[in-house]
C-alpha positions as CSV (number, residue, x, y, z in Angstrom):
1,X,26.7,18.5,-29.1
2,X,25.1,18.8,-26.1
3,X,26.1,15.4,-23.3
4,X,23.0,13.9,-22.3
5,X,22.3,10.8,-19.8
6,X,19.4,8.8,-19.8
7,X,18.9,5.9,-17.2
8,X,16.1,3.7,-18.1
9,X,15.7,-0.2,-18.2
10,X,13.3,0.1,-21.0
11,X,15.7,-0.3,-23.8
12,X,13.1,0.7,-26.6
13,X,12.4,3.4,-25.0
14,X,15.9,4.7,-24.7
15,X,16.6,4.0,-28.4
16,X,13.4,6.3,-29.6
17,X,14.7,8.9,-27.3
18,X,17.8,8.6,-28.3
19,X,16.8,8.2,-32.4
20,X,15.7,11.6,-31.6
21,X,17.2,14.0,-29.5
22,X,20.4,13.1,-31.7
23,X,19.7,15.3,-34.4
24,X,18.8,18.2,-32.3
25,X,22.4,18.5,-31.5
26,X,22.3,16.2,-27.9
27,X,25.0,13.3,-27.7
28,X,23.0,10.7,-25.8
29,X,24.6,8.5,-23.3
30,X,22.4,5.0,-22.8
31,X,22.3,3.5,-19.1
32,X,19.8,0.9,-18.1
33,X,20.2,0.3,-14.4
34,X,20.7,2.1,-11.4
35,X,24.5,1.7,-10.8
36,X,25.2,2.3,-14.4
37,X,23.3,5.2,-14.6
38,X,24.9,6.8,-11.7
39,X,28.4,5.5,-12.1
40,X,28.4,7.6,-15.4
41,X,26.4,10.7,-13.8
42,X,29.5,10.9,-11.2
43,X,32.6,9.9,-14.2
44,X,31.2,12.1,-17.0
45,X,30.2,15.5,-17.5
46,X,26.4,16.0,-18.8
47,X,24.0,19.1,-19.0
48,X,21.1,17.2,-18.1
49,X,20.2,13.3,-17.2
50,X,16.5,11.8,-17.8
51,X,15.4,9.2,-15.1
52,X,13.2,6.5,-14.9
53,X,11.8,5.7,-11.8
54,X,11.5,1.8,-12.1
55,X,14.7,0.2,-12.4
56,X,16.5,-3.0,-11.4
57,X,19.0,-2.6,-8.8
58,X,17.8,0.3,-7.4
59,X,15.2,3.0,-8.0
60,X,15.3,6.7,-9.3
61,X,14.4,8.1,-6.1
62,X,17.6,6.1,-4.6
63,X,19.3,7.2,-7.9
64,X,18.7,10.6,-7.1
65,X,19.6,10.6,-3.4
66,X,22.7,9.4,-3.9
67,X,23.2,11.9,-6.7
68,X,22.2,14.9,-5.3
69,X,25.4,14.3,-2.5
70,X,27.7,15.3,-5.1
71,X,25.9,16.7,-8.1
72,X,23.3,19.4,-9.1
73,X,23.0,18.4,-12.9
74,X,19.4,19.2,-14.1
75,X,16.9,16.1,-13.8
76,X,13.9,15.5,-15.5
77,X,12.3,12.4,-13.8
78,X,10.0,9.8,-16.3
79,X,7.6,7.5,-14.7
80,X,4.3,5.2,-15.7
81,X,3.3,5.2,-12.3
82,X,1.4,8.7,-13.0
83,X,0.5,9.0,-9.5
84,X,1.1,12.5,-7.6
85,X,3.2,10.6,-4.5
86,X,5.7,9.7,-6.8
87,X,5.4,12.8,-8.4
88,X,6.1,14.5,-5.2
89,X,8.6,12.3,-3.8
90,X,11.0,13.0,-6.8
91,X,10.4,16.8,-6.5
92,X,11.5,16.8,-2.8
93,X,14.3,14.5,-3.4
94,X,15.7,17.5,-6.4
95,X,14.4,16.2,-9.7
96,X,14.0,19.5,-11.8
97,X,11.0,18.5,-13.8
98,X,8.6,15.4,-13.6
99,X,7.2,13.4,-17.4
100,X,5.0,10.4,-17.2
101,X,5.9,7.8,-19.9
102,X,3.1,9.2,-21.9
103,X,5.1,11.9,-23.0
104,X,5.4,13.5,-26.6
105,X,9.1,14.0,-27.8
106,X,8.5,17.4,-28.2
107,X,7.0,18.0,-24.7
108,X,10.5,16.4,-23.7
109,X,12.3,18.5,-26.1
110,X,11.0,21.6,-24.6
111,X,11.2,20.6,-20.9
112,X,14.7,19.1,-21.6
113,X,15.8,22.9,-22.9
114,X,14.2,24.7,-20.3
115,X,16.5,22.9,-17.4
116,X,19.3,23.0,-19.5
117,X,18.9,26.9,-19.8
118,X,18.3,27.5,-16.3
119,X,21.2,25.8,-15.2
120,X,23.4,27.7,-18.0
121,X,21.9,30.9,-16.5
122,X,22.3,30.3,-13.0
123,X,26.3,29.2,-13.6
124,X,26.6,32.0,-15.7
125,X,25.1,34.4,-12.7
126,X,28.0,33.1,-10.6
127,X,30.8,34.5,-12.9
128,X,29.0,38.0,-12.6
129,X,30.0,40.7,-10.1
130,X,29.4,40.2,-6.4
131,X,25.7,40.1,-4.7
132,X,25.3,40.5,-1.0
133,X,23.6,38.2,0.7
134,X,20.1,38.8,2.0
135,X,19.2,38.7,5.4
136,X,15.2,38.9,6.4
137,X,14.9,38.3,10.3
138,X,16.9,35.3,11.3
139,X,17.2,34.0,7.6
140,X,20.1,34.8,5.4
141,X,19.7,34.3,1.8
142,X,23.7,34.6,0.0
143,X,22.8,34.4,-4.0
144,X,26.8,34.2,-4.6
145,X,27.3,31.1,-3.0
146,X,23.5,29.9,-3.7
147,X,23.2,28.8,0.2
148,X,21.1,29.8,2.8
149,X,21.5,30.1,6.7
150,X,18.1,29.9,9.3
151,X,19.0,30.7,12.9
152,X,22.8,30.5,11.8
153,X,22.8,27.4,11.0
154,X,23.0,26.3,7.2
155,X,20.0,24.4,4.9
156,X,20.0,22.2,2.8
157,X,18.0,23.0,-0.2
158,X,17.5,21.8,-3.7
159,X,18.4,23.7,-6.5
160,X,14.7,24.7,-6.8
161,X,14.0,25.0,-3.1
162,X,16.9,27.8,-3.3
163,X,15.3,29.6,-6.0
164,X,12.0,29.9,-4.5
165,X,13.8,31.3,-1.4
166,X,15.9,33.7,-3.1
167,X,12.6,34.8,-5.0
168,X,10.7,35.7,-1.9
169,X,13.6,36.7,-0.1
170,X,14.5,39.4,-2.8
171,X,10.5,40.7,-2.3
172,X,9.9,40.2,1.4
173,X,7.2,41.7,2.7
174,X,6.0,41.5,-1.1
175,X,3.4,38.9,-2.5
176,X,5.0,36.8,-5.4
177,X,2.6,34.7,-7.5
178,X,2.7,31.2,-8.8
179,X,2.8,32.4,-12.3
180,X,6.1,35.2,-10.8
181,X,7.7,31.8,-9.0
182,X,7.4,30.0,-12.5
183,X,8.9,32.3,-14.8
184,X,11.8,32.8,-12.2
185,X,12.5,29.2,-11.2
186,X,11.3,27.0,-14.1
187,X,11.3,29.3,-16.9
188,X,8.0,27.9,-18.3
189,X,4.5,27.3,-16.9
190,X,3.3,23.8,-17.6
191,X,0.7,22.6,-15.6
192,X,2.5,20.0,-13.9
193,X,5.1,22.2,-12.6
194,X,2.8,25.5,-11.1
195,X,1.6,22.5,-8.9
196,X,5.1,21.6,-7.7
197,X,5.4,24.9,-6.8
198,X,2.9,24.0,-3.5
199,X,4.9,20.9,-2.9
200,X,8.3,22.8,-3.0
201,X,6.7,25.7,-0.8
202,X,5.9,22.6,1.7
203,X,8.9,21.4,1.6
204,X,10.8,25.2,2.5
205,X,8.5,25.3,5.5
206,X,9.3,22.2,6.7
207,X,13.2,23.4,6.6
208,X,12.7,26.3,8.5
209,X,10.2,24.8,11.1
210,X,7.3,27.1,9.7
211,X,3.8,26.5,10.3
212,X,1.2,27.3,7.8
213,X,-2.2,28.2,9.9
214,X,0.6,30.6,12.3
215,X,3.1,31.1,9.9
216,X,6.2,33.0,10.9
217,X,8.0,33.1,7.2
218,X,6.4,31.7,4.5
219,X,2.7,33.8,4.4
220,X,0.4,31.6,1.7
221,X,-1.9,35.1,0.5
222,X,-5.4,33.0,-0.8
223,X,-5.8,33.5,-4.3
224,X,-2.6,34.9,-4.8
225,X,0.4,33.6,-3.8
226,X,3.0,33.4,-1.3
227,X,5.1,36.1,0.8
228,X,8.1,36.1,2.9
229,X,7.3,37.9,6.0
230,X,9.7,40.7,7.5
231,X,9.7,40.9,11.4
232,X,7.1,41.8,12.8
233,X,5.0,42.1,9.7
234,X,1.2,41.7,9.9
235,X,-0.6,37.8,8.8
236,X,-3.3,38.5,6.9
237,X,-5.8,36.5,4.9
């Protein structure tokens, strides 16, 4: 059985989930407030945790702050606020994948599988031989340790924030498309996510102090994609 955490006041809710993820083989832990949630997401072991954003106590986004110190368990993030803020918010903050509360269970099932996975292959990737790191300019890329250096001094990224990196780092000078960054970082293409992919690209820049009308790393190429430039490497439209 796969150990599963879901944090949600809505106790319905959580028992439909629950009702059925259980006999796909997920052993489904029930927490209904903030401090419960994250008290068992710090005590226990689990390969993914679903979070609501409105909670008593405190919120999801606080949930996930505090979380995010210690652990990089895959999150999927529910909401009925349904607006993009929120949507952002918990993207920056290191939620893996974003559901409203409109969800179909097997929209969860397949998004719940997909972070699952990608975490399982990027654990496994650390047991495999040695990479070096990858330098580009003053930016040093090290997929071993899955951390990355600007200027010498280390960032702090999100799991998906990293990926992204590592992604253009590995093609510098090379223009990677949405649909490339997808299949590399979230291992499926829904339509929600491809636009996360702007917020997370955002979010890099900000890190590394980039501007996007003169940028000196991150090149957005219109229609296209995004590329990380080499020194001295020529902006183009």
């Amino acid at each position: 059985m796969t150990p599963l955490l879901l944090v949600d006041d809505d106790t319905k809710l959580c028992r439909l989930i629950k009702t059925y993820l259980e006999p796909m083989g997920y052993a489904v832990t029930l927490a209904h407030s903030g401090s419960e949630g994250l008290g068992r997401a710090l005590e226990h072991p689990y390969d993914a945790i679903i979070l609501d954003v409105m909670m008593p106590e405190f919120d999801g986004f606080e949930f996930l702050r505090r979380l995010r110190v210690k652990s990089n368990v895959p999150v999927i993030m529910l909401t009925g606020l349904g607006e993009e803020a929120d949507r952002i918010v918990g993207l920056e903050l290191g939620a893996d994948d974003y559901l409203p509360k409109t969800f179909s269970t097997r929209e969860l099932l397949a998004r719940l599988r997909a972070v699952i996975r990608r975490s399982r292959v990027t654990n496994a990737a650390a047991l495999t031989a040695p990479q070096p790191a990858i330098e580009v300019g003053d930016l040093s890329v090290d997929p071993e340790t899955r951390s990355a250096r600007h200027q010498g001094q280390a960032m702090v990224l999100t799991p998906v924030e990293f990926d992204i990196l590592l992604s253009l780092a590995r093609c510098a000078g090379r223009v990677r498309t949405r649909e490339q960054l997808l299949l590399e970082v979230a291992d499926r293409d829904f339509e929600v996510f491809d636009r996360s992919i702007d917020v997370h690209i955002s979010s890099l820049r900000k890190k590394l102090g980039d501007d996007s009308r003169a940028p000196r790393y991150i090149q957005t190429v219109r229609s296209a994609g995004y590329m990380l430039l080499k020194p001295g490497s020529e902006i183009f439209e």
